[in-house]
Jmol script that loads the backbone (N, CA, C; Angstrom):
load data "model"
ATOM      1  N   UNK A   1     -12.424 -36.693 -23.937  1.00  0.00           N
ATOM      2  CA  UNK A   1     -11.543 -35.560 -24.004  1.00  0.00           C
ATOM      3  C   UNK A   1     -11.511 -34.889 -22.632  1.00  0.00           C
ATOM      4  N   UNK A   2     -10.550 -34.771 -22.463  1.00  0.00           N
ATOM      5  CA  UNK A   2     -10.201 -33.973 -20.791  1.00  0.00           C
ATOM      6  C   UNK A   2      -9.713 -33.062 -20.628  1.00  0.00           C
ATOM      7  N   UNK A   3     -10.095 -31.704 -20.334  1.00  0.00           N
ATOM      8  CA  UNK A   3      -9.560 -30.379 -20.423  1.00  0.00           C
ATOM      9  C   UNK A   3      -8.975 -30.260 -19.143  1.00  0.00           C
ATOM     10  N   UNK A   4      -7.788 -29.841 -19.391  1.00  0.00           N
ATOM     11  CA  UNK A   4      -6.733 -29.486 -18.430  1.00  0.00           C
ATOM     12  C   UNK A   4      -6.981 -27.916 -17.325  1.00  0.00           C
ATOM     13  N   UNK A   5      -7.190 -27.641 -16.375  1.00  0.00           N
ATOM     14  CA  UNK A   5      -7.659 -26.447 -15.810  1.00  0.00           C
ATOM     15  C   UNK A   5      -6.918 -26.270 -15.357  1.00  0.00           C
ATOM     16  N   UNK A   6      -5.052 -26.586 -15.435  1.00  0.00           N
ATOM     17  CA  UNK A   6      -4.330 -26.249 -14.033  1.00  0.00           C
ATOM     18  C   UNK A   6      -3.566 -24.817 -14.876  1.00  0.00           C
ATOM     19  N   UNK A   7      -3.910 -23.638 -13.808  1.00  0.00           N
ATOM     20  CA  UNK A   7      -3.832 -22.659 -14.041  1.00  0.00           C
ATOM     21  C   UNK A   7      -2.040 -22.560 -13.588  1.00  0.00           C
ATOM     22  N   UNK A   8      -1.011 -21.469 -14.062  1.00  0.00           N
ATOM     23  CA  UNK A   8       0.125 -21.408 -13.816  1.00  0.00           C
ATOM     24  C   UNK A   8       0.106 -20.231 -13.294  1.00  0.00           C
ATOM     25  N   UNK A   9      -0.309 -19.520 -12.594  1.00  0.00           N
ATOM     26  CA  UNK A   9      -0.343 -18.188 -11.920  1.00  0.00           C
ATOM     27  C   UNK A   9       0.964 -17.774 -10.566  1.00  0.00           C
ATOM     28  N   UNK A  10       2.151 -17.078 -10.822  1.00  0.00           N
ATOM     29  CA  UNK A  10       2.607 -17.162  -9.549  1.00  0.00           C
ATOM     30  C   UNK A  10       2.131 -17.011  -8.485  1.00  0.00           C
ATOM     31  N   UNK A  11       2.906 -17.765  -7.354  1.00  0.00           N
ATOM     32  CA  UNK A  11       2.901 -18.017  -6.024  1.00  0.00           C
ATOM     33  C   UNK A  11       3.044 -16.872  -5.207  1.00  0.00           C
ATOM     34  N   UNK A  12       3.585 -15.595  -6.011  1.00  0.00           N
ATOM     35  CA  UNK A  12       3.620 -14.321  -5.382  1.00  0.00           C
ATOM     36  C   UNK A  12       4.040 -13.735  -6.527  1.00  0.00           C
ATOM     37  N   UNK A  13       3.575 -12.386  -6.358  1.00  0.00           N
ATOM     38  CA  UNK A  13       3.676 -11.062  -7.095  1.00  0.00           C
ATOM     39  C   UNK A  13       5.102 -11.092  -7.330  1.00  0.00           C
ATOM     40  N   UNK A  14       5.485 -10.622  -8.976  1.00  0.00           N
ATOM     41  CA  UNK A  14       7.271 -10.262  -8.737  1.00  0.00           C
ATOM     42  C   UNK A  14       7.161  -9.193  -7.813  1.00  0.00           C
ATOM     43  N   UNK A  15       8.757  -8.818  -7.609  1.00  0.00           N
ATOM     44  CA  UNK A  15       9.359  -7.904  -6.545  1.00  0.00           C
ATOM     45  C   UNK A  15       8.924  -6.707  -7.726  1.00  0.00           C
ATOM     46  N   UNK A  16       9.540  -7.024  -8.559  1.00  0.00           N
ATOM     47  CA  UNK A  16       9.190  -5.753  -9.417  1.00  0.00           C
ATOM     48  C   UNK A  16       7.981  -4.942  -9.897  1.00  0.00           C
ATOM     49  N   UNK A  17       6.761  -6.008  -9.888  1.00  0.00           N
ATOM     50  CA  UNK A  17       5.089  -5.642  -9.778  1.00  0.00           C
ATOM     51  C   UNK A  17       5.085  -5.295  -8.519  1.00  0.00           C
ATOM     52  N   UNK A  18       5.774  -5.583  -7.364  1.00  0.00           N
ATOM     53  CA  UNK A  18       4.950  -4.767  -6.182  1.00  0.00           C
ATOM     54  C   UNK A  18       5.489  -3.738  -5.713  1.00  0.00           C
ATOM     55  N   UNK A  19       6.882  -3.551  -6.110  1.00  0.00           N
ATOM     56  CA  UNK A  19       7.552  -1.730  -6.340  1.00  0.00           C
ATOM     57  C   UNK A  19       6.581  -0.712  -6.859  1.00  0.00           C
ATOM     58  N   UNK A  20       6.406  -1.491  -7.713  1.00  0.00           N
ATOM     59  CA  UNK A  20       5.802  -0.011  -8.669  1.00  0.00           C
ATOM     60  C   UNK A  20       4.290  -0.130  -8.502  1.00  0.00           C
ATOM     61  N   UNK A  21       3.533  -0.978  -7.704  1.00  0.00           N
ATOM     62  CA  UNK A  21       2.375  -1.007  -6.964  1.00  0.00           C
ATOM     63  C   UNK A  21       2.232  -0.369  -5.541  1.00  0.00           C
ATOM     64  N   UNK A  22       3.293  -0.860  -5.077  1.00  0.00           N
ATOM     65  CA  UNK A  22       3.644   0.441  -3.783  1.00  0.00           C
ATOM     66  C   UNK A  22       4.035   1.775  -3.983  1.00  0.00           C
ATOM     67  N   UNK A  23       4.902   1.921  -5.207  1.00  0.00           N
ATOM     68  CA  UNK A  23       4.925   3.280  -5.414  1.00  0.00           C
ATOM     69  C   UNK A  23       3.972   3.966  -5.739  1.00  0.00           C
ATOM     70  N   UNK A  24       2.465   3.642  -6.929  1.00  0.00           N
ATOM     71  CA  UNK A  24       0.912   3.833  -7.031  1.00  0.00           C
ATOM     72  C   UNK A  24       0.564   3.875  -5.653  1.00  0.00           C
ATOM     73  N   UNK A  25       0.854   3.449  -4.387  1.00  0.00           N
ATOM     74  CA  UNK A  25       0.000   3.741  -3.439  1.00  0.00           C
ATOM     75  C   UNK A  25       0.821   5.186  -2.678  1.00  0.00           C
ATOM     76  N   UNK A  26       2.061   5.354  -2.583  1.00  0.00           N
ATOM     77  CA  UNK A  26       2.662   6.447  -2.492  1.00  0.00           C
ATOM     78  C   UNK A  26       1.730   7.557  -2.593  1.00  0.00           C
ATOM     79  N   UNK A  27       1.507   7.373  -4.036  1.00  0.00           N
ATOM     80  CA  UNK A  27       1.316   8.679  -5.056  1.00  0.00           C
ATOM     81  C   UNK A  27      -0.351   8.808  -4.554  1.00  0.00           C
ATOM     82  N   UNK A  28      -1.207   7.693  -4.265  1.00  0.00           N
ATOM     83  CA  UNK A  28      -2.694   7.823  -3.788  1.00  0.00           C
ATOM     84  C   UNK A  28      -2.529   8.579  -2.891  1.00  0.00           C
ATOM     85  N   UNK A  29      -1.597   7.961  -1.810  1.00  0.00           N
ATOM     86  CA  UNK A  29      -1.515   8.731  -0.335  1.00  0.00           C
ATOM     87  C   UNK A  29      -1.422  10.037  -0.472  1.00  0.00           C
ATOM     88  N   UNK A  30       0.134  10.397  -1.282  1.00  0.00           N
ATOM     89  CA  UNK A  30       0.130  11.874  -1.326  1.00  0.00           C
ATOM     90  C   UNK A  30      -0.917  12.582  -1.852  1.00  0.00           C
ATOM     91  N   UNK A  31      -1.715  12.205  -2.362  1.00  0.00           N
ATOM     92  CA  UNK A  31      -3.073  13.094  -2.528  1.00  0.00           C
ATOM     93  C   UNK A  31      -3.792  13.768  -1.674  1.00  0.00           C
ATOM     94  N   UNK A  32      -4.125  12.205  -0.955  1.00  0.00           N
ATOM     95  CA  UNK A  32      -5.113  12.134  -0.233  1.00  0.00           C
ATOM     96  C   UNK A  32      -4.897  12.784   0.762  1.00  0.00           C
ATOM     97  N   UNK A  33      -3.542  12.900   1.278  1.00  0.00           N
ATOM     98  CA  UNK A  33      -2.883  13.824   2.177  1.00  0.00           C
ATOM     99  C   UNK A  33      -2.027  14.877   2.339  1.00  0.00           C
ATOM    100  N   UNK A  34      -2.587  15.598   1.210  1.00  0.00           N
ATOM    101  CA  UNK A  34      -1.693  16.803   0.529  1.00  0.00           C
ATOM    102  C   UNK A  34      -2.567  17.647   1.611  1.00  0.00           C
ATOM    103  N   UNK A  35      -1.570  18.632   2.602  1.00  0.00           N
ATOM    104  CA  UNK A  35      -1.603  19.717   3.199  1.00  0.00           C
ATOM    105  C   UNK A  35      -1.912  19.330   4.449  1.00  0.00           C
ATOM    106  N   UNK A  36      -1.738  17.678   4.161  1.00  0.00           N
ATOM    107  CA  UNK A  36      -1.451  17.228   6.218  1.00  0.00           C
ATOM    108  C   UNK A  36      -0.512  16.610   6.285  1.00  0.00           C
ATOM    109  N   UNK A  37      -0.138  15.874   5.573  1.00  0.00           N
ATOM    110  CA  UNK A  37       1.498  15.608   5.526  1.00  0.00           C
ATOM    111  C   UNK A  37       2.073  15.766   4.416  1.00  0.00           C
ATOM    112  N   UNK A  38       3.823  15.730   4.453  1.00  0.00           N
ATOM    113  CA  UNK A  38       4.281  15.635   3.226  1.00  0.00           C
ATOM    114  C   UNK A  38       4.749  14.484   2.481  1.00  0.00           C
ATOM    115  N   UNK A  39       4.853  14.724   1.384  1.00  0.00           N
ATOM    116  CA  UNK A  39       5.241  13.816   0.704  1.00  0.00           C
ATOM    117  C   UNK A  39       5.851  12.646   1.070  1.00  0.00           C
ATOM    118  N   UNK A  40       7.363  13.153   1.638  1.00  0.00           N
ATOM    119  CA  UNK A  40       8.176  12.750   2.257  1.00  0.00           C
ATOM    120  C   UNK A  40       7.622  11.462   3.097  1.00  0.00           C
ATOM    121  N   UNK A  41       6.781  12.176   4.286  1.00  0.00           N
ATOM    122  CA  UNK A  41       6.817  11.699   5.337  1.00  0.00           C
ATOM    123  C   UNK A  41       5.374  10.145   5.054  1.00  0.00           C
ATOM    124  N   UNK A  42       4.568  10.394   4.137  1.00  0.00           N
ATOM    125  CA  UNK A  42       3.726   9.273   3.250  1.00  0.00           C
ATOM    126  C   UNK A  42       4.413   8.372   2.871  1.00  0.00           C
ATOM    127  N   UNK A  43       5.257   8.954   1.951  1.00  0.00           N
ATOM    128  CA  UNK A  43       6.171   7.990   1.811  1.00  0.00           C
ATOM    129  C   UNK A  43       7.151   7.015   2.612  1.00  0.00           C
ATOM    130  N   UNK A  44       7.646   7.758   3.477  1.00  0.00           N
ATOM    131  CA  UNK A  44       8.026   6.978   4.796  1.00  0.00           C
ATOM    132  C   UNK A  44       7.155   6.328   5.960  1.00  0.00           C
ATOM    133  N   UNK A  45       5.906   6.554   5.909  1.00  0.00           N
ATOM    134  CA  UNK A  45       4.910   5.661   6.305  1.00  0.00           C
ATOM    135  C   UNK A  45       4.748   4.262   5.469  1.00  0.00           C
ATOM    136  N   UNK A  46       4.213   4.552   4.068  1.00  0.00           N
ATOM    137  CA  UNK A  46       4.070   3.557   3.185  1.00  0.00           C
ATOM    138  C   UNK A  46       5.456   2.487   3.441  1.00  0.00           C
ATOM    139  N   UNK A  47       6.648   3.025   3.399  1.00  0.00           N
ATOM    140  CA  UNK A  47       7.653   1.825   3.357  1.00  0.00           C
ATOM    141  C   UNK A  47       7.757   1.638   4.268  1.00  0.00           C
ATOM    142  N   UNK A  48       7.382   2.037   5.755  1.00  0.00           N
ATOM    143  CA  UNK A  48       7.360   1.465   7.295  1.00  0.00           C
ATOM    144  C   UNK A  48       6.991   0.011   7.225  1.00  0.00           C
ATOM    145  N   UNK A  49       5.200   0.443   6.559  1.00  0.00           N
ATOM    146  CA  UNK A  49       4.286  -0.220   6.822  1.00  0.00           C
ATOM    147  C   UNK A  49       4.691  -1.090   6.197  1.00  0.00           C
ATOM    148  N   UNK A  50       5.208  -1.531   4.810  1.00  0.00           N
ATOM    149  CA  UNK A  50       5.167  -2.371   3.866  1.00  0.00           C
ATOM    150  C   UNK A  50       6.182  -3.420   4.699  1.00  0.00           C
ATOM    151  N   UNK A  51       7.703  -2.537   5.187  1.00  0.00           N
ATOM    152  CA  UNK A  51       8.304  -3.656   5.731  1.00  0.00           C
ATOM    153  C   UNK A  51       7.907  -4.199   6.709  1.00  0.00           C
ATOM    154  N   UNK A  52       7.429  -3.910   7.482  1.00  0.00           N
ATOM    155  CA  UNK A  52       6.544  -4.214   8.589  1.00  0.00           C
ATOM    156  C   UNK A  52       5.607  -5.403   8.277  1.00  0.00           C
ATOM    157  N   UNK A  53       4.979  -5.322   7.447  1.00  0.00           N
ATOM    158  CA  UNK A  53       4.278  -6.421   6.543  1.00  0.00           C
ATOM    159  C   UNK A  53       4.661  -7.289   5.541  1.00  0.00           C
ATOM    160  N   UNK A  54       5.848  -7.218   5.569  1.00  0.00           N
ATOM    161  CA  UNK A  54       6.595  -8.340   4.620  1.00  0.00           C
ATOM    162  C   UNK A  54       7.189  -9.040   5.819  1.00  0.00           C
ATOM    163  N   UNK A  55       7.857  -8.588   6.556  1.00  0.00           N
ATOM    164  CA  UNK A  55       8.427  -9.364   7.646  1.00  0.00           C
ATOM    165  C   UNK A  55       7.296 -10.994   8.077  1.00  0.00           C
ATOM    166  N   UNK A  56       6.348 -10.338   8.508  1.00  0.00           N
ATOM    167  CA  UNK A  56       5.169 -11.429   9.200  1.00  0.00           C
ATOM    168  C   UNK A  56       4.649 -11.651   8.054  1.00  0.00           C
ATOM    169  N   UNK A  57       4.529 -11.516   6.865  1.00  0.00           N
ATOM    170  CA  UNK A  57       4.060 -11.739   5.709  1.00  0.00           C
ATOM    171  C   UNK A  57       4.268 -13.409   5.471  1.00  0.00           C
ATOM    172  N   UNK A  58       3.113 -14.232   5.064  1.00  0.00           N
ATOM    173  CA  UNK A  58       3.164 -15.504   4.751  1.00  0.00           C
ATOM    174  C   UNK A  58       2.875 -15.350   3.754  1.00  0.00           C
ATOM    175  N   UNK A  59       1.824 -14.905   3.165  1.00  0.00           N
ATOM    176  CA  UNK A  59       1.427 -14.638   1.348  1.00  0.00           C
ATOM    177  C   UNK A  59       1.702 -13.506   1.147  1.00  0.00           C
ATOM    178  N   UNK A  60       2.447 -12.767  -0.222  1.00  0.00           N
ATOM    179  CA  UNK A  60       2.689 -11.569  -0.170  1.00  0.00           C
ATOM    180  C   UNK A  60       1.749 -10.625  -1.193  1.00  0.00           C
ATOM    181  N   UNK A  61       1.110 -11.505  -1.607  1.00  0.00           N
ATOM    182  CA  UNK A  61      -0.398 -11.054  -2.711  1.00  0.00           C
ATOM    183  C   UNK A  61      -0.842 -10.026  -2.141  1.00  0.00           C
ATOM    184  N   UNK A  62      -1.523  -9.812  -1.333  1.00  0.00           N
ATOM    185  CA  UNK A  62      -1.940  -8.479  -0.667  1.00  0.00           C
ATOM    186  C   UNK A  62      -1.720  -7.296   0.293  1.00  0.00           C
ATOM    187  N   UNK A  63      -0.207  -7.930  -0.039  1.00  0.00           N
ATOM    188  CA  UNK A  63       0.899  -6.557   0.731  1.00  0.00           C
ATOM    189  C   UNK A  63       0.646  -5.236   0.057  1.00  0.00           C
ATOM    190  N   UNK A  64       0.121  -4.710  -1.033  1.00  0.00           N
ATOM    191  CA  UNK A  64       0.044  -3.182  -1.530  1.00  0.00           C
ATOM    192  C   UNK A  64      -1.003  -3.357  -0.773  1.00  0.00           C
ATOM    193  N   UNK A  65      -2.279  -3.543  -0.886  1.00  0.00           N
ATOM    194  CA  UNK A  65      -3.633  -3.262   0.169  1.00  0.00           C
ATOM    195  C   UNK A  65      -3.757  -2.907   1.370  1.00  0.00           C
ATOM    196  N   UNK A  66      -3.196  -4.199   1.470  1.00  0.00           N
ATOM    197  CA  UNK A  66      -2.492  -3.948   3.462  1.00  0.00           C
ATOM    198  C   UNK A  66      -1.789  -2.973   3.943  1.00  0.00           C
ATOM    199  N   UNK A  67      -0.856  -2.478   3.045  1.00  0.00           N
ATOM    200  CA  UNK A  67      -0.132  -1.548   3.462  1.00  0.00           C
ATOM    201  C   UNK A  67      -0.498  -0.306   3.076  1.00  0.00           C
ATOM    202  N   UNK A  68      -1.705   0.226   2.175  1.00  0.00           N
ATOM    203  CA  UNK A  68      -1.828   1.120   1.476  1.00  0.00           C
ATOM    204  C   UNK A  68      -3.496   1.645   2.999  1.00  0.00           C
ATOM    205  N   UNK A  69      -3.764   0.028   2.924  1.00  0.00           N
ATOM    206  CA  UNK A  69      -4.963   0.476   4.655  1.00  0.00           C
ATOM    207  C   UNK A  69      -4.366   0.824   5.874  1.00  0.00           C
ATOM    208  N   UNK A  70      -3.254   0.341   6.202  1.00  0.00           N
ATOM    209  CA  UNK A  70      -2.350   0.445   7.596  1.00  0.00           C
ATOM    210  C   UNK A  70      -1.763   1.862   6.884  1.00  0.00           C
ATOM    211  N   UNK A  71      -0.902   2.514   6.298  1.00  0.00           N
ATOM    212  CA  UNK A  71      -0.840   3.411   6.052  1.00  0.00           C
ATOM    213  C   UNK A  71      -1.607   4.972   6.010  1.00  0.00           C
ATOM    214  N   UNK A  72      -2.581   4.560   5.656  1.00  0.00           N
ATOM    215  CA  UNK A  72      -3.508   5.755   5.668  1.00  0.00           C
ATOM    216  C   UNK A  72      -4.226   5.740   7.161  1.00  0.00           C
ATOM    217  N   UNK A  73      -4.542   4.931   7.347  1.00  0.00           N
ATOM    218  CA  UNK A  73      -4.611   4.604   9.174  1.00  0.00           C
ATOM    219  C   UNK A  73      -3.850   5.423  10.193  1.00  0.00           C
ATOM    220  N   UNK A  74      -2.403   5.198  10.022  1.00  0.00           N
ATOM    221  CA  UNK A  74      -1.647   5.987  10.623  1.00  0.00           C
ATOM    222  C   UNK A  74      -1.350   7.330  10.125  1.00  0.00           C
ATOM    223  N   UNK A  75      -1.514   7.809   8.863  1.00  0.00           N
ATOM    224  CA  UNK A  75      -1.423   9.162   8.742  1.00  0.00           C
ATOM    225  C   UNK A  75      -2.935   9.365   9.208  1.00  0.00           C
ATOM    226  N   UNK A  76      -3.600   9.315   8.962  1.00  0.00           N
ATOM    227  CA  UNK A  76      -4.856   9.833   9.724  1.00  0.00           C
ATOM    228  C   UNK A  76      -5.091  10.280  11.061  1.00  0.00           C
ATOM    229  N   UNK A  77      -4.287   9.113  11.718  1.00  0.00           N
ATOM    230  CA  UNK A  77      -4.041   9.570  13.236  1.00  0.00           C
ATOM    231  C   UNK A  77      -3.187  10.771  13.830  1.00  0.00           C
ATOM    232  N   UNK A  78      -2.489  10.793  12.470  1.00  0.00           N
ATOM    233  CA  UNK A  78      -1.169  11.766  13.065  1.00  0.00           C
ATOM    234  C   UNK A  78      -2.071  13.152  12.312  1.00  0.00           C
ATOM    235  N   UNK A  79      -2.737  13.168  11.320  1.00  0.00           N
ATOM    236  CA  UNK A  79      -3.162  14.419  10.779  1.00  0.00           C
ATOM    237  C   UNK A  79      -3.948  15.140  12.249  1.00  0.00           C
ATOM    238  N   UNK A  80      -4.235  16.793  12.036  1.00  0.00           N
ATOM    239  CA  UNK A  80      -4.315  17.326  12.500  1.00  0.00           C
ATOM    240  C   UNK A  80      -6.005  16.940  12.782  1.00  0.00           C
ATOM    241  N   UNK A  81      -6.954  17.344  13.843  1.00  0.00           N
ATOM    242  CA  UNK A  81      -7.800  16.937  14.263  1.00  0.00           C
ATOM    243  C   UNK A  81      -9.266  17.715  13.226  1.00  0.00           C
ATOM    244  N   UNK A  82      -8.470  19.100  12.898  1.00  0.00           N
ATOM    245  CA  UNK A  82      -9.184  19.810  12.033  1.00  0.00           C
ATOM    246  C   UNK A  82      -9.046  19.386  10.084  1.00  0.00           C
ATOM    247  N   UNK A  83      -7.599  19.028  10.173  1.00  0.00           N
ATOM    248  CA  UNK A  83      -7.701  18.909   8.341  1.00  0.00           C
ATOM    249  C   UNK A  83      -8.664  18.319   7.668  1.00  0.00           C
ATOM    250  N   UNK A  84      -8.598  18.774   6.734  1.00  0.00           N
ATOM    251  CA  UNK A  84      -9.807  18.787   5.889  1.00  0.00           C
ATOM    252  C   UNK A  84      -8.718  17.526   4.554  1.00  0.00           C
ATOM    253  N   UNK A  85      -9.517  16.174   4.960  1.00  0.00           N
ATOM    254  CA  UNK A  85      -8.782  15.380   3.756  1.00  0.00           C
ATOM    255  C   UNK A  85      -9.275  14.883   2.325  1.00  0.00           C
ATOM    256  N   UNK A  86      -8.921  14.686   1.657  1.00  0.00           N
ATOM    257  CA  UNK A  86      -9.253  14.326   0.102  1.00  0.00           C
ATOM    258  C   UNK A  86      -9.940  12.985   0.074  1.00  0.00           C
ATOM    259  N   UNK A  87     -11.543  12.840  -0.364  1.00  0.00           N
ATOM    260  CA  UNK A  87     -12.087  11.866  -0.277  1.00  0.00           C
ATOM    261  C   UNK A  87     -11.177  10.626  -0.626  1.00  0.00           C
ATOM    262  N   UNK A  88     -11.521   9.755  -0.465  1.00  0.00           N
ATOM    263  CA  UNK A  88     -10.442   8.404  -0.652  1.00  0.00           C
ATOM    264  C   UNK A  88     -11.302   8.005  -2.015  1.00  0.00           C
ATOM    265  N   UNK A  89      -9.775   7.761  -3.209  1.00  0.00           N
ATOM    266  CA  UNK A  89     -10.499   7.282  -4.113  1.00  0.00           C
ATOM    267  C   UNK A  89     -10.791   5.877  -4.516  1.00  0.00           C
TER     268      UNK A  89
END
end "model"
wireframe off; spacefill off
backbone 0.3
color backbone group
């Protein structure tokens, strides 16, 4: 008897799982950076970064991560030298 192990897992995340996985990282950011940046402007980091990383993107599996670390990266830099930020959860 021979058990079959071939797993069928896509080759990449739908478009539609990683919308609304990037939008969850949105909503982390704006936390984390409530009263050093706005909303707005997180948000327009996050989709910088993301396209930015889909472009050179060969696997797209860990585009929310990537972009949710490069993101907070750069708001960090731009936050003020004094703000006081929201532990990362």
């Amino acid at each position: 008897m021979s058990i079959n192990t071939v797993h069928h897992l896509p080759a990449a995340p739908s478009p539609l799982m990683q919308r609304h996985v990037l939008k969850r990282v949105e909503e982390t950011l704006a936390r984390r950076f409530e009263g050093v940046a706005t909303a707005e402007a997180v948000r327009a980091t996050v989709r910088e970064v993301a396209s930015e990383l889909k472009r050179s993107a060969r696997m797209t599996m860990f585009l929310p991560a990537l972009t949710e670390r490069e993101a907070a990266r750069r708001l960090q830099a731009d936050a003020p030298a004094h703000a006081p930020l929201a532990a990362a959860a």
